[in-house]
C-alpha positions in Angstrom: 0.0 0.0 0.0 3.1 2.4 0.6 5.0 2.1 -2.5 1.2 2.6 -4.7 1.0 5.7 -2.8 4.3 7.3 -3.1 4.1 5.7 -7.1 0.6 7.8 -7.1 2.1 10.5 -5.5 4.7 11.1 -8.1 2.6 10.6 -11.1 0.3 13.8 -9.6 2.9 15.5 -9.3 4.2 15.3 -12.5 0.7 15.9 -14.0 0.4 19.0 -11.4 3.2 20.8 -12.6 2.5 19.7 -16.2 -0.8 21.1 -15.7 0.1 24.4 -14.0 3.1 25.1 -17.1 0.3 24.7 -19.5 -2.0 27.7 -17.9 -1.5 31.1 -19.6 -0.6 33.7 -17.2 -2.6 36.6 -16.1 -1.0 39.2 -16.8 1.9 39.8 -19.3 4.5 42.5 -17.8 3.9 45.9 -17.1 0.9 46.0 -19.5 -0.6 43.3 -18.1 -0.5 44.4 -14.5 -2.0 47.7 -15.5 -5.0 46.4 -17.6 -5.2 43.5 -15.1 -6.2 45.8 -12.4 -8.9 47.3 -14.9 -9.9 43.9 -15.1 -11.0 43.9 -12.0 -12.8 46.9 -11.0 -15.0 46.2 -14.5 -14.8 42.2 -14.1 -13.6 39.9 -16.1 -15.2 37.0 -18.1 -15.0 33.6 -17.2 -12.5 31.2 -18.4 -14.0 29.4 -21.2 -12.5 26.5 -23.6 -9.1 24.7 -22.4 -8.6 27.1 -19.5 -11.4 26.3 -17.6 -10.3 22.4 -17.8 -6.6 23.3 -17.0 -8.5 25.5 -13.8 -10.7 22.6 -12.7 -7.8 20.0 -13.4 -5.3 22.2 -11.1 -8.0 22.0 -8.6 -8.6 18.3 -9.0 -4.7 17.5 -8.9 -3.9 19.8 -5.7 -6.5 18.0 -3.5 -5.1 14.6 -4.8 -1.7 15.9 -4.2 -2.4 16.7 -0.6 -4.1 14.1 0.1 -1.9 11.4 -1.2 0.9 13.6 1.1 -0.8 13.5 3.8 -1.2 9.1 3.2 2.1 8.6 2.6 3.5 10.9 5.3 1.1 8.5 7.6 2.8 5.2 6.6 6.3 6.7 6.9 
């Protein structure tokens, strides 16, 4: 049971950071910081298309990844 969580542990991981590299940023330099902050006083549309899977798969992969942390730190 130890060595399928530490094995599942570094394969969510990998597909965390994979996942978080493939997310555009949200803002781009100076530019971006300035019309970022317009962006939120006026709002800002929600993520549509591959960003909102990349969002939700973050989401998904963090809570695995502490989870499977937390399991593996309990049988070491």
């Amino acid at each position: 049971m130890e060595a399928l969580a530490i094995v599942l542990l570094i394969i969510v991981s990998i597909l965390l950071i994979t996942v978080v590299l493939l997310q555009s940023g949200r803002s781009a330099g100076l530019s971006g910081a300035i019309s970022g902050g317009a962006e939120q006083l006026v709002g800002k549309q929600k993520a549509r298309g591959l960003d909102a899977v990349l969002i939700r798969a973050t989401v998904v992969l963090a809570v695995l990844f502490f989870v499977l942390t937390v399991t593996v730190a309990y049988f070491l």
